[in-house]
Jmol script that loads the backbone (N, CA, C; Angstrom):
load data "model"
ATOM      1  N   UNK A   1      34.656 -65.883 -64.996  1.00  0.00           N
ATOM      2  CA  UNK A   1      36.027 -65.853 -65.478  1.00  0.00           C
ATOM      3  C   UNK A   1      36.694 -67.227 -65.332  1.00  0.00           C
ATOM      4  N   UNK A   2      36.039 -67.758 -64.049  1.00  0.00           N
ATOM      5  CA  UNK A   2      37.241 -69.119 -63.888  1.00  0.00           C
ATOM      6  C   UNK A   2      36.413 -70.249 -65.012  1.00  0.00           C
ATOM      7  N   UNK A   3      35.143 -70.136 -65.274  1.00  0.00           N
ATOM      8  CA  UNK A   3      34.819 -70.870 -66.288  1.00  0.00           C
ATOM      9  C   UNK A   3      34.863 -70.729 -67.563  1.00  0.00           C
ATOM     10  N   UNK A   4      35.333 -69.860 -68.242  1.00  0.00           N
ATOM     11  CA  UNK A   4      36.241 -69.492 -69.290  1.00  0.00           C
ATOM     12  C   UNK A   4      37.656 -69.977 -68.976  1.00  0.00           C
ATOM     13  N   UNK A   5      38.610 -69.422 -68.230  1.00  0.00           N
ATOM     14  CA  UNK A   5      40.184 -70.264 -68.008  1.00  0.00           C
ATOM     15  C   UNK A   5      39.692 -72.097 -68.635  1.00  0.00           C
ATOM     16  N   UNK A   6      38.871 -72.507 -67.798  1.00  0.00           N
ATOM     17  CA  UNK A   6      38.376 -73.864 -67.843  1.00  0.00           C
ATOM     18  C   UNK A   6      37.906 -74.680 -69.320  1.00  0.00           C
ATOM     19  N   UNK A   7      37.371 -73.579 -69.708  1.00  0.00           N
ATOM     20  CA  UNK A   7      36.776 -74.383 -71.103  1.00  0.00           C
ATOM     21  C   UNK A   7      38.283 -73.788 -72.213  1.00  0.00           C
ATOM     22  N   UNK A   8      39.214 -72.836 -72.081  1.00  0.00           N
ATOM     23  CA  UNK A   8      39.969 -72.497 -72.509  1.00  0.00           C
ATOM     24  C   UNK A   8      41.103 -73.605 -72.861  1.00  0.00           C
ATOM     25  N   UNK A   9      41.342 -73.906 -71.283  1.00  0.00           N
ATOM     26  CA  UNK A   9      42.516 -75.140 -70.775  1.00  0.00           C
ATOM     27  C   UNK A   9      41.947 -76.777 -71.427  1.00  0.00           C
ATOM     28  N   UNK A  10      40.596 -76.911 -71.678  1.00  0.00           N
ATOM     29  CA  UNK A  10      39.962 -77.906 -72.049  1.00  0.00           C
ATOM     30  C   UNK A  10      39.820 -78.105 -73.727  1.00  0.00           C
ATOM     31  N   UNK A  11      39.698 -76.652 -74.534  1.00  0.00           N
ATOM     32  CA  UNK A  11      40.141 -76.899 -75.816  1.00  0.00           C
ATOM     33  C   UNK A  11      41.409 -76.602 -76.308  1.00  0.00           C
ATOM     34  N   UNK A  12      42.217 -75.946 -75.436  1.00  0.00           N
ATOM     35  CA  UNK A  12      43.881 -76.394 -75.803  1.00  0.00           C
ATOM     36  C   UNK A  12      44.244 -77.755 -75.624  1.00  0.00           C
ATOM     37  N   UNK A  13      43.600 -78.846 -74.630  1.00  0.00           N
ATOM     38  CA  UNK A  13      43.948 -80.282 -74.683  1.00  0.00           C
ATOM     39  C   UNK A  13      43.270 -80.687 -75.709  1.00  0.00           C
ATOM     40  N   UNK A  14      42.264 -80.611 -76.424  1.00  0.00           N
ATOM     41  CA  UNK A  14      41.410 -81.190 -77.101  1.00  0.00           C
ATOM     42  C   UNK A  14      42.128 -81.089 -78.332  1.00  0.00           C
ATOM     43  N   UNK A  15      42.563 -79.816 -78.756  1.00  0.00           N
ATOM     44  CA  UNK A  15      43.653 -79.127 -80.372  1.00  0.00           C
ATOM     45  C   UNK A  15      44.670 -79.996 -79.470  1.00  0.00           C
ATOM     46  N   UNK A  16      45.623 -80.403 -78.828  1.00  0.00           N
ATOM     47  CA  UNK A  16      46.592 -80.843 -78.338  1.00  0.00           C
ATOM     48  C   UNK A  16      46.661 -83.065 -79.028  1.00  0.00           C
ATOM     49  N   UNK A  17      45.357 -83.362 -78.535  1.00  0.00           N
ATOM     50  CA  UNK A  17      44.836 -84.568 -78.386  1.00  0.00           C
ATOM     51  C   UNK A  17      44.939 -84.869 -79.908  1.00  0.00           C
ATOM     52  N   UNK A  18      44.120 -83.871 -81.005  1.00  0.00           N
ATOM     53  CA  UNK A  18      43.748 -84.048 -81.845  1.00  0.00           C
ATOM     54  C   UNK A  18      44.977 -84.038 -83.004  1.00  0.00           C
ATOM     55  N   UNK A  19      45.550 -83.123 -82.635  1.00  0.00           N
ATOM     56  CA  UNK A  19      47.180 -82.985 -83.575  1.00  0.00           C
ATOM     57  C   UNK A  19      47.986 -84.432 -83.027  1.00  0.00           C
ATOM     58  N   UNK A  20      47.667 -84.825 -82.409  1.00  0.00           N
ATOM     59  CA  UNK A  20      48.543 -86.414 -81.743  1.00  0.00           C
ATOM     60  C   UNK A  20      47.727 -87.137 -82.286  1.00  0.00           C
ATOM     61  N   UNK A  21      46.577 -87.550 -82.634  1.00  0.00           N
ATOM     62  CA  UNK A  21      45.756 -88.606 -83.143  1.00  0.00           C
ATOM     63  C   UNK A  21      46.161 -88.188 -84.621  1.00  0.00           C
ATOM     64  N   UNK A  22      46.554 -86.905 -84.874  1.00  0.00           N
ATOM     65  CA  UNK A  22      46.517 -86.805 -86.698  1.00  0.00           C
ATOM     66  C   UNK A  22      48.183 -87.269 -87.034  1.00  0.00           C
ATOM     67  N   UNK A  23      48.941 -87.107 -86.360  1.00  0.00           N
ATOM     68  CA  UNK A  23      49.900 -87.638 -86.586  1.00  0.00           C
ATOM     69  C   UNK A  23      50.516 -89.215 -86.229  1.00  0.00           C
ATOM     70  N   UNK A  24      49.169 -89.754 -85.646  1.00  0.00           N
ATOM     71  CA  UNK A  24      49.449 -91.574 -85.479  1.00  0.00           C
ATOM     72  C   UNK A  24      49.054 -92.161 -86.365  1.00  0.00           C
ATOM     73  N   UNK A  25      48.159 -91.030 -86.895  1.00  0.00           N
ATOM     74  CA  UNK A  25      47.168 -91.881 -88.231  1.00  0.00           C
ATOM     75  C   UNK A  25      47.977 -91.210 -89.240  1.00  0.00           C
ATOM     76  N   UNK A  26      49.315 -89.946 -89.473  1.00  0.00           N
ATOM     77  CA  UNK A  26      49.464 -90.265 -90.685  1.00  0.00           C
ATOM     78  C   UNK A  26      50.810 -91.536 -90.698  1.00  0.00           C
ATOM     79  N   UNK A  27      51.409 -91.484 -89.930  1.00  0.00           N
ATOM     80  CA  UNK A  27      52.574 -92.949 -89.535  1.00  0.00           C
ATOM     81  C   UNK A  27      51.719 -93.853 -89.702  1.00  0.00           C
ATOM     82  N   UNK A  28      50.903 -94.243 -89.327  1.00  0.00           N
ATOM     83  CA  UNK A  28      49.711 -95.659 -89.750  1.00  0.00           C
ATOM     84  C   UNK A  28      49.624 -95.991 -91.036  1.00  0.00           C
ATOM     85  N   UNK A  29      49.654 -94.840 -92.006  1.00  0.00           N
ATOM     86  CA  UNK A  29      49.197 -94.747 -93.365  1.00  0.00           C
ATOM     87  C   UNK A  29      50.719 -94.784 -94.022  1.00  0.00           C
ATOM     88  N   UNK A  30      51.692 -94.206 -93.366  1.00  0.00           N
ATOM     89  CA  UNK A  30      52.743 -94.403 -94.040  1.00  0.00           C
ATOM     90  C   UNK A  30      53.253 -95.686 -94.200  1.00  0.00           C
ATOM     91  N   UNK A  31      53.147 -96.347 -92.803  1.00  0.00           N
ATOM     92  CA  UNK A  31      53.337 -97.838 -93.054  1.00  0.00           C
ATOM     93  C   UNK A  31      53.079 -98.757 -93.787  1.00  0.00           C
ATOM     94  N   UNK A  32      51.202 -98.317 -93.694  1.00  0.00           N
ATOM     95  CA  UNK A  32      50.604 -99.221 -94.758  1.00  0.00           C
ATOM     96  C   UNK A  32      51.043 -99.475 -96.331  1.00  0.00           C
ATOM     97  N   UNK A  33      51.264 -97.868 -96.181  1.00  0.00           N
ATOM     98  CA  UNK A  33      51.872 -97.920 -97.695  1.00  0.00           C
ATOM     99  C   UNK A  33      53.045 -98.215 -98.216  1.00  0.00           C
ATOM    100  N   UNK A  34      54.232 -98.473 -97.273  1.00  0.00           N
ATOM    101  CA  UNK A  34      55.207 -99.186 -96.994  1.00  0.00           C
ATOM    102  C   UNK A  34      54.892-100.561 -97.271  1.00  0.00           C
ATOM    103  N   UNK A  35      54.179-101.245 -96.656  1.00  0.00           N
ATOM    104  CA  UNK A  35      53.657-103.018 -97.004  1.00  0.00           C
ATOM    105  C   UNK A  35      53.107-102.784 -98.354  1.00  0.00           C
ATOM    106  N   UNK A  36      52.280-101.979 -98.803  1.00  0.00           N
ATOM    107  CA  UNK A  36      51.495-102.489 -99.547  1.00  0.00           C
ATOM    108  C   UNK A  36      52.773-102.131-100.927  1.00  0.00           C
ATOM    109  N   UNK A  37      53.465-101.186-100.776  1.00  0.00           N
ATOM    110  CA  UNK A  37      54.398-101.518-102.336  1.00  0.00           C
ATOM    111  C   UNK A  37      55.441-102.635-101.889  1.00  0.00           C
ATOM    112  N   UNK A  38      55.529-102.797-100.979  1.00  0.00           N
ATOM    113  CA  UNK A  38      56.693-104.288-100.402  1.00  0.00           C
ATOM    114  C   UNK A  38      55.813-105.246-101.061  1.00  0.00           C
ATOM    115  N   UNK A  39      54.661-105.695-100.647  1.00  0.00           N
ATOM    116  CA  UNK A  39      53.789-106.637-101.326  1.00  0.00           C
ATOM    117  C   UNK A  39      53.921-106.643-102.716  1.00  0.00           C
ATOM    118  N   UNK A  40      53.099-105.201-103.370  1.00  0.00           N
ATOM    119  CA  UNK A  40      53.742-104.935-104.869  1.00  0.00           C
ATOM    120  C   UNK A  40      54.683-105.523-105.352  1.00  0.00           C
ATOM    121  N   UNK A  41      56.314-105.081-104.833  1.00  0.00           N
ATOM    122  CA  UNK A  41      57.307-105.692-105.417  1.00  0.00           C
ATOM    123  C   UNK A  41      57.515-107.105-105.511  1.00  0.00           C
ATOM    124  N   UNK A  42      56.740-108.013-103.972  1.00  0.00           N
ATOM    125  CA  UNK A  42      57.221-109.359-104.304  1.00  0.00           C
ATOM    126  C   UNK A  42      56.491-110.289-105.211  1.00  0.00           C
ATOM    127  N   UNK A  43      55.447-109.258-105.367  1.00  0.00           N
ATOM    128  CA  UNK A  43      54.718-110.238-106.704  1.00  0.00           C
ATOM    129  C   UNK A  43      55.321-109.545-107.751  1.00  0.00           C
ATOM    130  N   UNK A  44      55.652-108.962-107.948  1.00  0.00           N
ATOM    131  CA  UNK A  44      56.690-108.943-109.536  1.00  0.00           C
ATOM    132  C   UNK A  44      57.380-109.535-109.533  1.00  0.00           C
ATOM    133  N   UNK A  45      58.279-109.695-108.075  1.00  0.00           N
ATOM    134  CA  UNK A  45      59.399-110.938-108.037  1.00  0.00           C
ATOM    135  C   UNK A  45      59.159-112.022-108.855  1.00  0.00           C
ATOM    136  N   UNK A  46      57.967-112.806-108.393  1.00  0.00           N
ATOM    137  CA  UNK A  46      57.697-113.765-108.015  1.00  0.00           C
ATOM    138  C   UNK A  46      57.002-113.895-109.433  1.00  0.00           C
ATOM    139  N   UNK A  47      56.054-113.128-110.006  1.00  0.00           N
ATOM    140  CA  UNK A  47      55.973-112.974-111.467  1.00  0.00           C
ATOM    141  C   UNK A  47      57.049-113.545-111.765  1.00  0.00           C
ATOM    142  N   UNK A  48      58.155-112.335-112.094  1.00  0.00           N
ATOM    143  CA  UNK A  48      59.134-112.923-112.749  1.00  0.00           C
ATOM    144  C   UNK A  48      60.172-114.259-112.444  1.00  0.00           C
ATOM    145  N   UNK A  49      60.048-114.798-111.261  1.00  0.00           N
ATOM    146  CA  UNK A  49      60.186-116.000-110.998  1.00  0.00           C
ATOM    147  C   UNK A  49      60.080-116.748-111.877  1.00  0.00           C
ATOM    148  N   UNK A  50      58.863-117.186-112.108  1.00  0.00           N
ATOM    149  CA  UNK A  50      57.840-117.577-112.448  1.00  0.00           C
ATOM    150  C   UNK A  50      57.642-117.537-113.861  1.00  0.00           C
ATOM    151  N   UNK A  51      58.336-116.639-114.430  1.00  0.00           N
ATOM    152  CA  UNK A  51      58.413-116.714-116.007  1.00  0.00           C
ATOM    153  C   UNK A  51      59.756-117.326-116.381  1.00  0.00           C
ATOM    154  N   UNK A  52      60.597-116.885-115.747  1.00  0.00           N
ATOM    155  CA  UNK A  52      61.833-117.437-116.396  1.00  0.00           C
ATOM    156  C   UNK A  52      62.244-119.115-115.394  1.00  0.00           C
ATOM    157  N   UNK A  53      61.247-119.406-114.994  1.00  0.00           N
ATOM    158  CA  UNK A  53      60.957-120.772-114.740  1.00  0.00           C
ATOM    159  C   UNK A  53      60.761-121.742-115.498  1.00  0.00           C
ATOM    160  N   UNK A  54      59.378-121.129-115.964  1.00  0.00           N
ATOM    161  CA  UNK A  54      58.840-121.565-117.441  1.00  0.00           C
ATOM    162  C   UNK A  54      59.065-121.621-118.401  1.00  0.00           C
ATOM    163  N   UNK A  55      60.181-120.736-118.757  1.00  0.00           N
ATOM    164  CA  UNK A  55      61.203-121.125-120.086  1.00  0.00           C
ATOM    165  C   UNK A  55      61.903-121.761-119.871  1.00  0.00           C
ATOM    166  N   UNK A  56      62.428-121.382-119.067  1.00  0.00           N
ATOM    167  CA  UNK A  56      64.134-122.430-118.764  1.00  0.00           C
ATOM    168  C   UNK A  56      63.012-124.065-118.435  1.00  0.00           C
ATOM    169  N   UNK A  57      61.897-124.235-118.333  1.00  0.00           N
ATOM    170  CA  UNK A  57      61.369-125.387-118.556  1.00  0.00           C
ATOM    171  C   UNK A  57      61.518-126.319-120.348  1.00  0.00           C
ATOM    172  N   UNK A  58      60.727-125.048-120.728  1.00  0.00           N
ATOM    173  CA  UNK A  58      60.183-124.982-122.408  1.00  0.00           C
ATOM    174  C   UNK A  58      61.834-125.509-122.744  1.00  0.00           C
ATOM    175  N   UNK A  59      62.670-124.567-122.253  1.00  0.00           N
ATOM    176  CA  UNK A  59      63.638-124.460-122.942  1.00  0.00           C
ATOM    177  C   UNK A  59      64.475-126.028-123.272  1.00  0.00           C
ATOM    178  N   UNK A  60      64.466-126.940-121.801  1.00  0.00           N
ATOM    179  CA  UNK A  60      64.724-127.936-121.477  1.00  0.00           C
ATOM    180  C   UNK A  60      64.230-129.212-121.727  1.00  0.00           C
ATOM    181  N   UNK A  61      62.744-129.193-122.847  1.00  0.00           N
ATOM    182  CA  UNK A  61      61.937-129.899-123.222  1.00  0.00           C
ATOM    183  C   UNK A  61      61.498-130.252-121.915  1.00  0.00           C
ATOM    184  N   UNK A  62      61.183-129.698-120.506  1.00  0.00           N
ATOM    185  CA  UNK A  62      60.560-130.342-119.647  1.00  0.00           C
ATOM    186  C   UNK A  62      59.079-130.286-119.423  1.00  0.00           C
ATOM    187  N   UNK A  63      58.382-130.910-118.864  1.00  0.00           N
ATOM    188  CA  UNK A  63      56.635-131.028-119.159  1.00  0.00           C
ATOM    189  C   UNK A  63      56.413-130.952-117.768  1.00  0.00           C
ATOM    190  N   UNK A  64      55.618-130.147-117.035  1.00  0.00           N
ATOM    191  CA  UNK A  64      54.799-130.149-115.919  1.00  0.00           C
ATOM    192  C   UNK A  64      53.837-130.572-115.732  1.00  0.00           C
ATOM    193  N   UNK A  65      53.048-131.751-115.188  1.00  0.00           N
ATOM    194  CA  UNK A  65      51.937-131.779-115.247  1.00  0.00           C
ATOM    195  C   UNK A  65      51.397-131.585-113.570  1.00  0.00           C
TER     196      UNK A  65
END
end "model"
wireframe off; spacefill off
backbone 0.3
color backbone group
């Protein structure tokens, strides 16, 4: 009996452990995916930077070399 209580008390920590590791890893993933459309957006920025750079160059007869 007391080694049943034992393996009982040992897979309630284990389901305990495991619901805490599943919820660090889904915040982990939320983050990531947080950076990774932050990243996304600043290269569109920066795209578009980057285009209306280049006209307002064209536009100015200016030449880059």
């Amino acid at each position: 009996m007391v080694i049943l209580r034992v393996l009982l008390y040992l897979l309630q920590h284990q389901h305990a452990g495991t619901e805490a590791s599943n919820i660090l890893g889904d915040k982990l993933q939320q983050k990531m995916d947080a950076i990774t459309f932050t990243q996304e957006r600043m290269k569109r920025q920066l795209d578009d930077l980057e285009g209306k750079t280049s006209v307002s160059l064209v536009n100015h007869d200016a030449t880059v070399t």
